[in-house]
C-alpha positions in Angstrom: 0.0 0.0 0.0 2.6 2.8 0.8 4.0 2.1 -2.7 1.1 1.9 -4.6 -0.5 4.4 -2.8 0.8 6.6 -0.7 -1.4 9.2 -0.1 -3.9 6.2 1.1 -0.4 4.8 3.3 -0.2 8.4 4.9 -4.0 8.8 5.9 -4.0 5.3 7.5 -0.9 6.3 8.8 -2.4 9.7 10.7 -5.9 7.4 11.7 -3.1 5.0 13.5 -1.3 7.6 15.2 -4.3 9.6 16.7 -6.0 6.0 17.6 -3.1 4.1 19.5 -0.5 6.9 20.1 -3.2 9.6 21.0 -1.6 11.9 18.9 -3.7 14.8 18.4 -6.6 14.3 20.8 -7.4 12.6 24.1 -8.8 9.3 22.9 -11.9 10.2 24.7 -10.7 10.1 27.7 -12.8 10.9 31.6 -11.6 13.7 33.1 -10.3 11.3 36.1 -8.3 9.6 33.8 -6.4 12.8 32.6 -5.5 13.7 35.6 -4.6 10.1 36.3 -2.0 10.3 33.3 -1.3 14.0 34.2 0.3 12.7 37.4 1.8 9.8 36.4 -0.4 7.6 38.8 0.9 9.9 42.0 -2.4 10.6 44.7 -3.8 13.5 44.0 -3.4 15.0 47.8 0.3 14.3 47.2 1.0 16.6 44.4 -1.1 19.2 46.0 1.6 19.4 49.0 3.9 20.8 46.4 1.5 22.5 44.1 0.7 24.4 47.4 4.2 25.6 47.7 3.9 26.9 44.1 5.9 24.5 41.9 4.2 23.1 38.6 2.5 19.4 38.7 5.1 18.5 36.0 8.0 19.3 38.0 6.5 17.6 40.7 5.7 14.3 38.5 9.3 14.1 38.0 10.9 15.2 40.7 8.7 12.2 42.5 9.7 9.7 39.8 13.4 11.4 40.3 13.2 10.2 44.1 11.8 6.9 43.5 8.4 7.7 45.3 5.9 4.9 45.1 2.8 5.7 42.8 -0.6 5.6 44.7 1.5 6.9 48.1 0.0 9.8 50.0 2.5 10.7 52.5 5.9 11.3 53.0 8.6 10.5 55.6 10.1 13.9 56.1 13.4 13.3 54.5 11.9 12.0 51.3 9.9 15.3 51.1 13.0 17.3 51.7 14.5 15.5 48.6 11.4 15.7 46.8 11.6 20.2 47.4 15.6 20.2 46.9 15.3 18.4 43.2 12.6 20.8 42.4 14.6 24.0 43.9 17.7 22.7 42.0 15.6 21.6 38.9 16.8 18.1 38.8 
């Protein structure tokens, strides 16, 4: 098909890409499961304690995944939450 017809290869191509790669759209997605992918699987209540001290959720999502945090955890011990604030202070 991409030989013989390529502009037919290229649509297909495009349908695939917004269908399994969600390029382009949100696949129809709840809004509880975009905020689910947003954060990465990370509680909710958890990224607020740092969205509360003013740094962005996707800072947060990676300074979390930077640390090793368990997805789905709510709390922190103390240090954990120190190294959580120094990566996003020093930007990773």
């Amino acid at each position: 098909m991409m030989l013989d017809d390529p502009v037919k290869f290229e649509a297909k191509a495009r349908e695939w890409a917004k269908r399994y790669a969600g390029v382009g759209g949100d696949l129809g997605l709840s809004e509880a499961e975009k905020q689910w992918r947003e954060l990465d699987g990370f509680a909710e209540e958890l990224v607020a304690r740092f969205t509360n001290m003013g740094f962005e959720k996707r800072a947060i999502v990676a300074a979390l995944r930077n640390v090793s945090v368990k997805r789905g955890t709510t709390d922190l011990a103390e240090e954990q939450a120190a190294r959580v604030v120094e990566k996003l202070i020093g930007g990773l």
